[in-house]
C-alpha positions in Angstrom: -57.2 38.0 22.6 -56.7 34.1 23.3 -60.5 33.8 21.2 -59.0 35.4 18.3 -55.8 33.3 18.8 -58.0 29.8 18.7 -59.9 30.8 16.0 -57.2 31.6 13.9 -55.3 28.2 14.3 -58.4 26.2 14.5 -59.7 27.3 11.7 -56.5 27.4 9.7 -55.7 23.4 10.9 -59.6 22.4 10.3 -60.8 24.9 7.8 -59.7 23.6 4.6 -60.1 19.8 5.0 -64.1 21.2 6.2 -64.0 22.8 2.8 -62.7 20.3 1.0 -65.3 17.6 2.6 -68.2 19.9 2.2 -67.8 21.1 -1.1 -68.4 16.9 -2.2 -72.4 17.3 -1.2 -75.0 18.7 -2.5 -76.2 22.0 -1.4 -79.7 21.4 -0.6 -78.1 18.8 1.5 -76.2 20.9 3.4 -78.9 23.4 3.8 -81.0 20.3 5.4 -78.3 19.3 7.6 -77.3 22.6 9.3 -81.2 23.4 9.9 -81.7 20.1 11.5 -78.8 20.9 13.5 -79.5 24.5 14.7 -82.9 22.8 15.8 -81.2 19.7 17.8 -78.3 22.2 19.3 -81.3 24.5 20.9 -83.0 21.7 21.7 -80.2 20.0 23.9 -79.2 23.0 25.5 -83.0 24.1 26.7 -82.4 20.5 28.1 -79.3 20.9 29.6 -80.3 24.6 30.9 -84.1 23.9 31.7 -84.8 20.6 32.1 -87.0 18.1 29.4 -90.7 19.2 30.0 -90.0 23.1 30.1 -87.5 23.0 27.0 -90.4 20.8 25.5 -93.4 23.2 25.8 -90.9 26.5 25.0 -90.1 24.4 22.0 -93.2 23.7 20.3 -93.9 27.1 20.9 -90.8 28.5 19.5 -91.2 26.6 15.9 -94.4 27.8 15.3 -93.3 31.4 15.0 -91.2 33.4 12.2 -88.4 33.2 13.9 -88.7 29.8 14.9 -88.5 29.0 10.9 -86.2 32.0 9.5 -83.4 31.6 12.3 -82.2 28.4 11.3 -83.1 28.7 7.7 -80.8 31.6 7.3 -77.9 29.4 9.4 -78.3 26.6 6.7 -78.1 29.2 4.2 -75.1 31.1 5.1 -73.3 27.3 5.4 -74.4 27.0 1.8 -73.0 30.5 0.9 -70.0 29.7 2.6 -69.2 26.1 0.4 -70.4 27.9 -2.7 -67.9 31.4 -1.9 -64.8 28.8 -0.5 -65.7 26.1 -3.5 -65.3 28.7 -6.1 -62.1 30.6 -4.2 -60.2 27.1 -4.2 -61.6 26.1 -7.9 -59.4 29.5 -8.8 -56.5 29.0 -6.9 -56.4 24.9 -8.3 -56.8 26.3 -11.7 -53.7 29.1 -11.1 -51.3 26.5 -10.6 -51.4 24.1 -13.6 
């Protein structure tokens, strides 16, 4: 109950100044940026959980499969999908107004 409760406000305070900041880039530059950080986020918390050298080895391991690749692919785009569905909701409701 308390999740759904954060969520809601934090995302009602926060979400449409992220929209509004996010819709200024580029896409393929958004794609890059939330790849690069799905890769640094498992990264640092293998470290945190597992210590350098075993999150290391599991790591160079990990990118060389499909999953390693897809997973944070997909993340990047779904962040794209997201600025492109939200950039095109608030282009409507700008529009309504005037």
């Amino acid at each position: 109950m308390v999740d759904g409760f954060l969520s809601g406000v934090l995302g009602g305070l926060f979400g449409p100044a992220l929209m509004r900041r996010a819709s200024k880039y580029r896409y393929w530059a958004i794609f890059v940026a939330v790849t690069v950080c799905v890769h640094l986020f498992l990264l640092i918390s293998g470290i945190c959980a597992d210590g350098f050298t075993t999150t290391l080895g599991r790591y160079k391991h990990f990118m060389m499969t499909a999953v390693g690749i897809l997973v944070p692919c997909a993340m990047g785009l779904l962040a794209v999908l997201t600025v492109v569905v939200c950039s095109v909701i608030a282009g409507k409701t700008k529009n309504k107004g005037q």
